[in-house]
SEDRENMAR-551173 format. One record per residue (C-alpha): residue number from 1; chain; x, y, z. Coordinates in Angstrom, 1 decimal. Layout:
N
{k NUM c A xx X yy Y zz Z}
...
//
This chain:
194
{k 1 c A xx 0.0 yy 0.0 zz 0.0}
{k 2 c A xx 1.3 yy 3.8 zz -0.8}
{k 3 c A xx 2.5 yy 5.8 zz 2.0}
{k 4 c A xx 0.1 yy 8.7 zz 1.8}
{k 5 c A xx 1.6 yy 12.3 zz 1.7}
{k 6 c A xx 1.0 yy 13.4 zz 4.9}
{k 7 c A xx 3.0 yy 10.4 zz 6.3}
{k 8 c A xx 5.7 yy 10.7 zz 3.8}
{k 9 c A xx 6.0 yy 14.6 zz 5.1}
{k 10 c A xx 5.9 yy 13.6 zz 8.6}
{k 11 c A xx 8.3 yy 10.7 zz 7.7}
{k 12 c A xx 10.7 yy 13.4 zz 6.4}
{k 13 c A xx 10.3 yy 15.7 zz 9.3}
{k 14 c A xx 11.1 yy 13.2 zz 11.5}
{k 15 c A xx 14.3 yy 12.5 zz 10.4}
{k 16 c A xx 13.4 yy 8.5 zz 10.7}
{k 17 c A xx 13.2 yy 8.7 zz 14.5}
{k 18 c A xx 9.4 yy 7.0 zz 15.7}
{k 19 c A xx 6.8 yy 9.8 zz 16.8}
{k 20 c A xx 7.6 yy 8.6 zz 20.8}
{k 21 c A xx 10.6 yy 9.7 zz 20.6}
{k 22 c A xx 10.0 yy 13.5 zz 18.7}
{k 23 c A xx 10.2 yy 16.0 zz 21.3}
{k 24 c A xx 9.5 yy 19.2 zz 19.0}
{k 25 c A xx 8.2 yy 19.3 zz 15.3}
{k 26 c A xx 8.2 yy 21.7 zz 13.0}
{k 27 c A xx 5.4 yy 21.7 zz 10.2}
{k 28 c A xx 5.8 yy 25.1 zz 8.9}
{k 29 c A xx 4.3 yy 25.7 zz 5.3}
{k 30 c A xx 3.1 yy 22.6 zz 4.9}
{k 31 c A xx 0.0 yy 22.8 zz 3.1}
{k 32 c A xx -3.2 yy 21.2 zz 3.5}
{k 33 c A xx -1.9 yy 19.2 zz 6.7}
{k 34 c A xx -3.8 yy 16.2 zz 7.7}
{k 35 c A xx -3.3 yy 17.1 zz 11.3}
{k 36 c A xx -5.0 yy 13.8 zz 12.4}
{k 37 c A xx -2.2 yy 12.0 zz 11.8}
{k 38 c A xx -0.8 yy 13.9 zz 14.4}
{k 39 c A xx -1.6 yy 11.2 zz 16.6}
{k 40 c A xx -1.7 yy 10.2 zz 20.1}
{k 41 c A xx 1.6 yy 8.5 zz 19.1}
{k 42 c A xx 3.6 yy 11.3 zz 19.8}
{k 43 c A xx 3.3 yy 10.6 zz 23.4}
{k 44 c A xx 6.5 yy 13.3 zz 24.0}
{k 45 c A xx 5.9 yy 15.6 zz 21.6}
{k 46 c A xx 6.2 yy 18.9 zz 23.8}
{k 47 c A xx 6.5 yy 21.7 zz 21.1}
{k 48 c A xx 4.8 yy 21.3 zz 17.6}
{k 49 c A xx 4.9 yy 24.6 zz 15.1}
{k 50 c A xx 2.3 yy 25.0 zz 12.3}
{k 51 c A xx 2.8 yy 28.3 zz 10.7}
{k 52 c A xx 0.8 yy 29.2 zz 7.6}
{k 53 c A xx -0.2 yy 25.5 zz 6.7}
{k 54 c A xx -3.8 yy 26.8 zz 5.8}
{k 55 c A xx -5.7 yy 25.2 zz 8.8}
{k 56 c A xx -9.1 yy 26.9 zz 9.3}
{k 57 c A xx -10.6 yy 24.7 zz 11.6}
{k 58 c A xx -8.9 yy 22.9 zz 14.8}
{k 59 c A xx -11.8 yy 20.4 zz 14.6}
{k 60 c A xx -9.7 yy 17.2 zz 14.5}
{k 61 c A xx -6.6 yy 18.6 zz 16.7}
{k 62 c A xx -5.1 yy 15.6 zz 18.3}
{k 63 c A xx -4.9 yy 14.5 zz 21.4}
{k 64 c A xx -1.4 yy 15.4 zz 22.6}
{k 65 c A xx -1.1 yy 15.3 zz 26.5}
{k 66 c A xx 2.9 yy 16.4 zz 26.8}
{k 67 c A xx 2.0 yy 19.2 zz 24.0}
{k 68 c A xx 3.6 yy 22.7 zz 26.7}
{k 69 c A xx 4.2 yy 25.2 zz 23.1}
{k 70 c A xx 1.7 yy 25.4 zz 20.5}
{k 71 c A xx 2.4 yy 28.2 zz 17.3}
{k 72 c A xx -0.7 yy 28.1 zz 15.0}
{k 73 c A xx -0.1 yy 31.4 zz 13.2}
{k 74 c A xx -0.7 yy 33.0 zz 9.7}
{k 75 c A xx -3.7 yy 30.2 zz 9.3}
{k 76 c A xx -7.7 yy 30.5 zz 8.9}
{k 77 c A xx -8.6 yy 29.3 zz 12.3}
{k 78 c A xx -11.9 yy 30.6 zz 13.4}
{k 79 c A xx -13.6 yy 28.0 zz 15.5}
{k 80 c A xx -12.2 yy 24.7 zz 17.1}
{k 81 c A xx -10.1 yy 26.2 zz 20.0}
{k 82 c A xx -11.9 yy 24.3 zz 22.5}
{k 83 c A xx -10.8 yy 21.1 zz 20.6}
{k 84 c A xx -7.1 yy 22.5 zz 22.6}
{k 85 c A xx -8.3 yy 20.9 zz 25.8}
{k 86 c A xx -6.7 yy 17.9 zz 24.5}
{k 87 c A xx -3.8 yy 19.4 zz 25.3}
{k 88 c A xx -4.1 yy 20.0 zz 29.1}
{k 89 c A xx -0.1 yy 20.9 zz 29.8}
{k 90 c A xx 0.0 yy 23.7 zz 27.3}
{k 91 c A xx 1.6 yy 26.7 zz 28.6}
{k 92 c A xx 2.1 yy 29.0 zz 25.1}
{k 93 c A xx -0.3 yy 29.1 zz 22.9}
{k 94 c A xx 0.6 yy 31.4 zz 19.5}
{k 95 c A xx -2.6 yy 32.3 zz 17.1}
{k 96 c A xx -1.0 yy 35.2 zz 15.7}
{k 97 c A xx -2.7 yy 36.1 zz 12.2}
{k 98 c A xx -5.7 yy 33.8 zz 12.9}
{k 99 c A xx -9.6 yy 34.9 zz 12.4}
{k 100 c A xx -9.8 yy 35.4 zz 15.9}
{k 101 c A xx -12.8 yy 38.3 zz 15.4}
{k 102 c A xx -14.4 yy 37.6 zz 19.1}
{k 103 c A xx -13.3 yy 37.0 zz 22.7}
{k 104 c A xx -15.7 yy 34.2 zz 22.9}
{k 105 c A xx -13.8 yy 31.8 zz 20.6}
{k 106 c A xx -11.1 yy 32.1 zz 23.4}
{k 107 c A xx -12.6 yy 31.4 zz 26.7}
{k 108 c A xx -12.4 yy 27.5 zz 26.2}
{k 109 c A xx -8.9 yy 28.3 zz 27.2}
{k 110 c A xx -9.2 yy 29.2 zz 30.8}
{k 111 c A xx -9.9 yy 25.5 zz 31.1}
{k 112 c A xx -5.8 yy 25.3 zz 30.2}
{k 113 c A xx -4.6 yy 25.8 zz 33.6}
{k 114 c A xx -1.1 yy 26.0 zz 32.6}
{k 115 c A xx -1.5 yy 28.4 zz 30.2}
{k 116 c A xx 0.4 yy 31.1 zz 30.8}
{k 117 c A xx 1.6 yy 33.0 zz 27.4}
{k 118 c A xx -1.0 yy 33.6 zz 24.7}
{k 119 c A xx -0.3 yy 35.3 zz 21.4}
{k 120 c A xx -2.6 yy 37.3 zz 19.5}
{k 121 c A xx -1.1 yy 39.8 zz 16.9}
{k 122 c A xx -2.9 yy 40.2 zz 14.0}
{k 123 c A xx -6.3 yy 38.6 zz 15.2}
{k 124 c A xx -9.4 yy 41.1 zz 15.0}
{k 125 c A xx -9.5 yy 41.4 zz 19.0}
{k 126 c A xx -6.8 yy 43.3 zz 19.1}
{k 127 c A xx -8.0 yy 46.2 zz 17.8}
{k 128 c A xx -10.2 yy 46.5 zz 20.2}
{k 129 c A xx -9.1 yy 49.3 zz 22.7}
{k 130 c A xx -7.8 yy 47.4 zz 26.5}
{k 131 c A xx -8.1 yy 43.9 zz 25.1}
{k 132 c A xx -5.2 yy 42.3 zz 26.9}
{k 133 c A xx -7.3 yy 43.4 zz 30.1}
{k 134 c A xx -10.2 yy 41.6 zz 28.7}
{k 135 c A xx -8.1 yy 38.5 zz 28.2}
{k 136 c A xx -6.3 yy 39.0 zz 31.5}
{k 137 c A xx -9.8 yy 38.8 zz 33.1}
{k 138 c A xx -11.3 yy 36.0 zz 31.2}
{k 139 c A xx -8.5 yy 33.4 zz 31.4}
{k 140 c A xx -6.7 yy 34.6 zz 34.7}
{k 141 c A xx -3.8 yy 32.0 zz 34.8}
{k 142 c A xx -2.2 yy 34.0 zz 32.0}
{k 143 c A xx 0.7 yy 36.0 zz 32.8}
{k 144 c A xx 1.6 yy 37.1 zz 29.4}
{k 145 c A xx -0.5 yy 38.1 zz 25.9}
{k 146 c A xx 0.9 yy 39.2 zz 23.5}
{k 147 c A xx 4.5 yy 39.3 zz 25.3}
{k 148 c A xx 3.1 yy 42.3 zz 27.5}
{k 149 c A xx 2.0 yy 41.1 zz 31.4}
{k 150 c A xx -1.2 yy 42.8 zz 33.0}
{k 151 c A xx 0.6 yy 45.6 zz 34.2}
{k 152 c A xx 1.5 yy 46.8 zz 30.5}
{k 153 c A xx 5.2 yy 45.6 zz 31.5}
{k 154 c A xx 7.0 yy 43.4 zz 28.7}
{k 155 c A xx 7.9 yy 39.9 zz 28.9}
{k 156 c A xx 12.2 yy 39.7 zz 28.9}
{k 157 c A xx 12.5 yy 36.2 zz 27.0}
{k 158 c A xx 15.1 yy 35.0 zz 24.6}
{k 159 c A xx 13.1 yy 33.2 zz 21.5}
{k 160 c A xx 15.9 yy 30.4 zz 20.8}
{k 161 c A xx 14.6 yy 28.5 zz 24.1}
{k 162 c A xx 11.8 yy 26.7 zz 24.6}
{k 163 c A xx 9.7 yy 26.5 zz 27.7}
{k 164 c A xx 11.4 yy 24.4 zz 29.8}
{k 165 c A xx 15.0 yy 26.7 zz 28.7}
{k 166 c A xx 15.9 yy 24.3 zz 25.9}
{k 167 c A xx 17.5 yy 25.4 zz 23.2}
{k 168 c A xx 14.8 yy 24.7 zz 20.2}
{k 169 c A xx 17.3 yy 24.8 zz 17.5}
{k 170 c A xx 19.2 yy 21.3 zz 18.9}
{k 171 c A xx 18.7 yy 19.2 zz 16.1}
{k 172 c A xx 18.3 yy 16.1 zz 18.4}
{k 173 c A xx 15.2 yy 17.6 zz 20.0}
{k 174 c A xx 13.7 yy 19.3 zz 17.1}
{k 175 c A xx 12.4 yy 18.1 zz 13.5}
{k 176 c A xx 12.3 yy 20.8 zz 10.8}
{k 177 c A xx 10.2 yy 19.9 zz 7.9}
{k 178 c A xx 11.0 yy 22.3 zz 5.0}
{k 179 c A xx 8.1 yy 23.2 zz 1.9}
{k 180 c A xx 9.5 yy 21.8 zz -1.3}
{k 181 c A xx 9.1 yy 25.2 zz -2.9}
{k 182 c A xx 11.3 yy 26.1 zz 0.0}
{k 183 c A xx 13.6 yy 23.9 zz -0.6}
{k 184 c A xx 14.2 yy 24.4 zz -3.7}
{k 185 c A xx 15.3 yy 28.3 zz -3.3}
{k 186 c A xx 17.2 yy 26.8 zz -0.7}
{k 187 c A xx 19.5 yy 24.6 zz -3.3}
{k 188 c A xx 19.2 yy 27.7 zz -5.6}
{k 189 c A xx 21.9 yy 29.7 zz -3.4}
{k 190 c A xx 20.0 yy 32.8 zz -5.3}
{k 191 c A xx 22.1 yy 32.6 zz -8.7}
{k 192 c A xx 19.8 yy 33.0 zz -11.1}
{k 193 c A xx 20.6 yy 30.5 zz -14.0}
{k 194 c A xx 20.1 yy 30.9 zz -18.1}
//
């Protein structure tokens, strides 16, 4: 039977290590992911990364119990959040560039008691006037949105560790998958041939 392309991408991504023993995955630009095959195999998976894959929905978000970092920007998602209870140990949650038009889609999350960073640039609530207050208020376990705390004070981090103070770019704890198109300019080391 033919591998389908989803498991082929994963496959690749993987770096032909099992899905117990991927800690962090990167999806980014993968389009048209079949994120059920995401499954509950990936028992360790702590940090997973799908930036502008075109998800709309999180309908059929895995279960994914050790999941603690969660980047879902530059998608469609506009419904589906609450399916992120699956995850009870996250602690950052990115939806940057998401159809996030309305502060109901995100109370589902103050059920995420570790929860503690939620990203939101580029979402339709945020240009409403004293939203991070609204937030602050409606999921109170947060200590950060948007990087800023709830006394307007911003958050000192370094973005090349994870969570736990890992760093995210050790290639024995994180799988990059690249887009072919990617690739490709990748390999062409910009010099344009005739």
């Amino acid at each position: 039977m033919e591998k389908s392309k989803t498991n082929q991408t994963l496959e690749l991504a993987m770096k032909g290590r099992e899905p117990e023993q991927t800690v962090a995955l990167c999806l980014d630009n993968w389009r048209n992911p079949d994120i059920e095959q995401l499954s509950e195999r990936f028992v360790n998976l702590e940090e997973l990364s799908l930036v502008n894959v075109g998800l709309q929905s999180l309908k059929k978000f895995p279960k994914l119990e050790s999941l603690k970092k969660l980047d879902l920007s530059d998608n469609f998602i506009a419904n589906g959040l609450e399916n992120l209870l699956n995850c009870p140990n996250l602690k950052h949650i990115q939806l940057n560039g998401n159809k996030i038009n309305d502060f109901q889609q995100l109370e589902c999350l103050k059920e995420l008691k570790n929860l503690t960073h939620l990203d939101l640039f580029n979402c339709g609530v945020t240009d409403e006037e004293g939203y991070r207050q609204r937030i602050f208020a409606m999921i109170p376990q947060l200590k950060y949105v948007d990087g800023v705390d709830a006394n307007d004070e911003y958050e000192d981090s370094d973005a090349e560790y994870d969570v736990e103070g890992r760093n995210i770019f050790n290639d024995d704890l994180c799988y990059f998958f690249i887009a072919e198109e990617d690739e490709e300019d990748m390999n062409n080391d910009g010099i344009d041939e005739e």
